[in-house]
N, C-alpha and C positions, 0 to 999 in steps of 0.2 A: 136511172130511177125517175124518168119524169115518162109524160106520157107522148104520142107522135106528133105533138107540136112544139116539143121540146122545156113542155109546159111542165109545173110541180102536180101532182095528181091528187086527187081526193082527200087522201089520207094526210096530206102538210097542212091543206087547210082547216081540215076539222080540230086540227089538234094544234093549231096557231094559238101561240100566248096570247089573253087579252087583260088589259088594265082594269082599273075598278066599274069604270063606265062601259066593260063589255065591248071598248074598241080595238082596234089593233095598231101600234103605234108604229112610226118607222123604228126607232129602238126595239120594239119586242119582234117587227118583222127580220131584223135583223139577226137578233139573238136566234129566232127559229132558226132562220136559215144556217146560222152555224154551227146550232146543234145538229140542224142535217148532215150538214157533210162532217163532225163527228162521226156519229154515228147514226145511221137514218131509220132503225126501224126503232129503236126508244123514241126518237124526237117524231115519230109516229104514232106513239101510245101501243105499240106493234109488241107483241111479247110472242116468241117464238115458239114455247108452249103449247100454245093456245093454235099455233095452226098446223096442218097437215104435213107428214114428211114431205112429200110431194112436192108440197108451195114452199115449205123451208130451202127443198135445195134446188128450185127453181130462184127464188129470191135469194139465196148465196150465190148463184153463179152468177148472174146479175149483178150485185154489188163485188163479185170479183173481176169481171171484165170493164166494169167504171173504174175500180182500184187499178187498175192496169193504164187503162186509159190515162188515169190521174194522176198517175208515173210520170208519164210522158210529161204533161200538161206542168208538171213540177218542173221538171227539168228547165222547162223554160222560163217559170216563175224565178226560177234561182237565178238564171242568169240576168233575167232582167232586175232582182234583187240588188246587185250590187249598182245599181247605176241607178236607181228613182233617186227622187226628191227628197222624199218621208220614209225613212226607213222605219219608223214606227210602225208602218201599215202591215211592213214583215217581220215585226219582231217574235219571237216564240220562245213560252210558250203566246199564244197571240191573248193579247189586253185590250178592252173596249176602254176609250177612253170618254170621261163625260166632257170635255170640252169639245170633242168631234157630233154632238149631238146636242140640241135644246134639250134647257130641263125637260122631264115627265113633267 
């Protein structure tokens, strides 16, 4: 789901959390990004509804061949899970912690 530079596309950054000042912090950059890979077409403002069968199960097959992909890409998270440093960083469900970040 990113675009052919392996970029996030259009639609992550419109719909990027901003603070009261209308900026984007690394905290909220952050937070978006994990609601991507929750779930990517809410943390889009993306409502399925609202688009075409067509583009729906173009965009399901997509997020099912990432899911697939992401299998994979776990397996090796797992394993290098038991041997980090910070097991914090894998714990689940996953917790943002505020000492890992300066206040807002």
């Amino acid at each position: 789901l990113t675009d052919e530079n392996n970029s996030m596309t259009i639609p992550f950054y419109r719909a990027l959390k901003r603070d009261e000042r209308g900026a984007c912090t690394v905290r909220l950059m952050l937070e978006s990004v994990h609601s991507f890979l929750v779930d990517p077409l809410p943390s889009w403002k993306v409502h399925a509804d609202a688009m075409s069968a067509e583009k729906v199960a173009k965009v399901t097959r997509a997020i099912q061949v990432h899911r697939e992909m992401n299998e994979d890409r776990l397996h090796v998270i797992e394993q290098y899970a038991s041997k980090v440093l910070h097991k914090e960083f894998f714990q689940w469900p996953f917790r943002w912690r505020d000492e890992w970040l300066p206040p807002p």
